[in-house]
C-alpha positions as CSV (number, residue, x, y, z in Angstrom):
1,X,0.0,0.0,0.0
2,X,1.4,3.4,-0.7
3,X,2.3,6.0,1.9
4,X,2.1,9.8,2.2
5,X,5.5,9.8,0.4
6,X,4.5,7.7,-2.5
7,X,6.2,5.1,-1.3
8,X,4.8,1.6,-1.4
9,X,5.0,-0.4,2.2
10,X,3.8,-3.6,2.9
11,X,1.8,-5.1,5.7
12,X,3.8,-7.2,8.0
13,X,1.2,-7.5,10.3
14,X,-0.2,-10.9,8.4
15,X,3.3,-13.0,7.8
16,X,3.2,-15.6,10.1
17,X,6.7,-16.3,11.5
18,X,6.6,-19.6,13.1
19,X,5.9,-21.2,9.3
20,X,4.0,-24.1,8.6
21,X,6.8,-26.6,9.5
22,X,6.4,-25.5,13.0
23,X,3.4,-25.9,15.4
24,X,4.6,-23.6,18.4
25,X,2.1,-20.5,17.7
26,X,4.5,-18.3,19.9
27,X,6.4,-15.9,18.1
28,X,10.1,-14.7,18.6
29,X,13.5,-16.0,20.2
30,X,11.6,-17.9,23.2
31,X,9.7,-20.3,20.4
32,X,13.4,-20.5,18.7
33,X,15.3,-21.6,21.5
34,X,12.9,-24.0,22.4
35,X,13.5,-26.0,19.3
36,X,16.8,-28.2,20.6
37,X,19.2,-27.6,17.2
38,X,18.6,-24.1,17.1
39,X,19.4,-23.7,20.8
40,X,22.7,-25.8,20.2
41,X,23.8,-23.8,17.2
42,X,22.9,-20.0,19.2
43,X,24.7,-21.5,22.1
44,X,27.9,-22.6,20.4
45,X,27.8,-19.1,17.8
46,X,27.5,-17.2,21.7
47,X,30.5,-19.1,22.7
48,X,31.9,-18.3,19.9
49,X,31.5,-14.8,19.2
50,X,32.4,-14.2,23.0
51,X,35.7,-16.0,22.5
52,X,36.3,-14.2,19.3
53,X,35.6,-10.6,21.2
54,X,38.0,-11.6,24.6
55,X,40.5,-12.6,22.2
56,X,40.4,-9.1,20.1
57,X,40.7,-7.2,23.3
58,X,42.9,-9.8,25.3
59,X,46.0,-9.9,22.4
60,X,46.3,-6.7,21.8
61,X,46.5,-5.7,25.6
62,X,48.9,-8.5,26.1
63,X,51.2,-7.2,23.3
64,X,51.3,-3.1,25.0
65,X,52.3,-5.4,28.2
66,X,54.6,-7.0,26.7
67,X,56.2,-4.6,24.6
68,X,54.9,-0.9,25.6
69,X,54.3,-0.5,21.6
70,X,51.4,1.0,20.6
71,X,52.4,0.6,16.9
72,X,52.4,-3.5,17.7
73,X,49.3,-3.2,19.1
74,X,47.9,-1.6,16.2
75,X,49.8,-4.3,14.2
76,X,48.2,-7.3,16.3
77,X,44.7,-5.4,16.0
78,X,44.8,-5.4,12.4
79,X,46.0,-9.3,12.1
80,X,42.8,-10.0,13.7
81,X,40.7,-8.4,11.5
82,X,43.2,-8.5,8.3
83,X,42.3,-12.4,7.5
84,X,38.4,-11.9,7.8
85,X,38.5,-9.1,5.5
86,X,40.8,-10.7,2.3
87,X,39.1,-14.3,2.7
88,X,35.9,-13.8,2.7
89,X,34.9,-14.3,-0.9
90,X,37.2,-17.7,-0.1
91,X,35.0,-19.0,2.8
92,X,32.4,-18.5,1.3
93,X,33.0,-20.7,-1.5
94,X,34.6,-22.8,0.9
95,X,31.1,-23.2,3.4
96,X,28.6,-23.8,0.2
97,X,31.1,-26.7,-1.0
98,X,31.1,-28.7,2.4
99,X,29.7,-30.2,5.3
100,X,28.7,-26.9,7.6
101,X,29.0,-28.7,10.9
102,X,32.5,-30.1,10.6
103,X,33.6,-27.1,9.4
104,X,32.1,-25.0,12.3
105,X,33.7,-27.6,15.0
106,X,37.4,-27.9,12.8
107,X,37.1,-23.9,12.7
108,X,36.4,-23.8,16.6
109,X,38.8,-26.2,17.6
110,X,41.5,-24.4,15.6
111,X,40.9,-21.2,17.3
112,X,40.4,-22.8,21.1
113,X,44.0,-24.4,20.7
114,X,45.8,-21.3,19.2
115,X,43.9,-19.3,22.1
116,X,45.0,-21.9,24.5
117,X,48.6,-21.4,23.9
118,X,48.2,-17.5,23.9
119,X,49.0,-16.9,27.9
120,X,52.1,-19.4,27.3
121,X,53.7,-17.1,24.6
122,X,55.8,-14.3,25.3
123,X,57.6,-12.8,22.1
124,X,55.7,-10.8,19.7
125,X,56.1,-12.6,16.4
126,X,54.7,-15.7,17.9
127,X,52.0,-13.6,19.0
128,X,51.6,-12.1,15.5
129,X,51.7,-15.5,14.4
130,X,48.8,-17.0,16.6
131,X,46.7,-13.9,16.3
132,X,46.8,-14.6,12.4
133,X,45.9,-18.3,13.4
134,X,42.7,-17.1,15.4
135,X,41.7,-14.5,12.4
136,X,41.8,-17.0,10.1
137,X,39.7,-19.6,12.0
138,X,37.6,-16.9,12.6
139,X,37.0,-16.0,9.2
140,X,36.1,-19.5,8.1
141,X,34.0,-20.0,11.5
142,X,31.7,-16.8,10.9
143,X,30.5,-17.6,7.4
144,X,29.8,-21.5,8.6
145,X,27.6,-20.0,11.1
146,X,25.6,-17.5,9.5
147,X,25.2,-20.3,6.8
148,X,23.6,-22.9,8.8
149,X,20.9,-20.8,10.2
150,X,18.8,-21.6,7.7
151,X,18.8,-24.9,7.7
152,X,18.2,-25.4,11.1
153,X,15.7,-22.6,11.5
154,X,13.2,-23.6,8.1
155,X,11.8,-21.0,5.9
156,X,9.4,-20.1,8.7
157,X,11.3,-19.0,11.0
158,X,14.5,-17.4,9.1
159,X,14.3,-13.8,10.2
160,X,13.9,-14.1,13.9
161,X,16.4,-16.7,13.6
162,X,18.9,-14.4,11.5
163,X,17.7,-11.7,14.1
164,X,18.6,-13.6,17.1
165,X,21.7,-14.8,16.0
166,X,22.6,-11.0,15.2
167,X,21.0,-9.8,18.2
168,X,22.7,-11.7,20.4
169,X,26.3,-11.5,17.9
170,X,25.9,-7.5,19.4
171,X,25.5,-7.7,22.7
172,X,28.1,-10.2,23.2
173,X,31.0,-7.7,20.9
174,X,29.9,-5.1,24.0
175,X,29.4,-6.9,26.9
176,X,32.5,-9.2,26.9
177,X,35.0,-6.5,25.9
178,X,33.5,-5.1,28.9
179,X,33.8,-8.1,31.0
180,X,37.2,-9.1,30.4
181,X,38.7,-5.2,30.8
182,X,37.3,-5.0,34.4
């Protein structure tokens, strides 16, 4: 229907949500999480993200302790976003080509064992090194993720799902930067 602009809106007010795959009538994250695969997936992508976030703060904190370099920390910074950025036309390719799932776990069990040597490392370069590590898991993780939803949501349900996913994606980059600096 068109608005006082001209502008044609439509009415959201009759798409039904929960889809006809799903008999829960309760719209919204609630009716989501109830379903056991979608809570598993939103629980390991919170893990996940919260990991990802303590580890962008952590390493670059570690390195000004370490060294007193604020160029190096600007250096580590960008390794951890650096990877994400140039291979993401890659993993993309790379997540429609093969099994989702065991991607997701190789990608997280990549990144917990280069985080897990992180507090046992003391010179910059390996730092530099595992920081690149972690981007790079990161970068294939992300895209395995955000691709599964779907899936594992149905048609139904896709935009809450997609919305809870991000929702949830935000709060966690605030609250656990904020966590693990006080």
């Amino acid at each position: 229907m068109p608005n006082n602009l001209g502008q044609t809106t439509h009415d959201v007010s009759a798409v039904n949500d929960s889809g006809p795959a799903h008999d829960d009538a309760r719209p919204g994250f609630v009716a989501l999480l109830r379903e056991p695969n979608m809570r598993r997936l939103w629980s390991a992508q919170a893990f996940s993200s919260a990991g990802e976030s303590l580890a962008q703060i952590a390493m670059p904190l570690l390195v000004y302790e370490l060294t007193g370099s604020a160029r190096l920390v600007g250096f580590i910074a960008l390794l951890l976003i650096l990877p994400r950025v140039l291979l993401s036309p890659v993993t993309g390719l790379l997540v429609d080509r093969v099994n989702r799932r065991r991607l997701m776990i190789l990608a997280d069990s990549w990144r917990l064992a280069l985080v897990a040597i992180v507090p046992f490392t003391t010179g910059i370069w390996p730092l530099a090194l595992l920081a690149a590590g972690i981007a790079i898991g990161n970068a294939v993780a992300r895209p395995a993720e955000l691709a599964t939803v779907p899936s594992v949501a149905g048609p139904g349900r896709l935009v809450s799902a997609l919305s809870l996913v991000q929702v949830t994606s935000g709060v966690i980059r605030i609250a656990a930067p904020a966590a693990g600096a006080a």
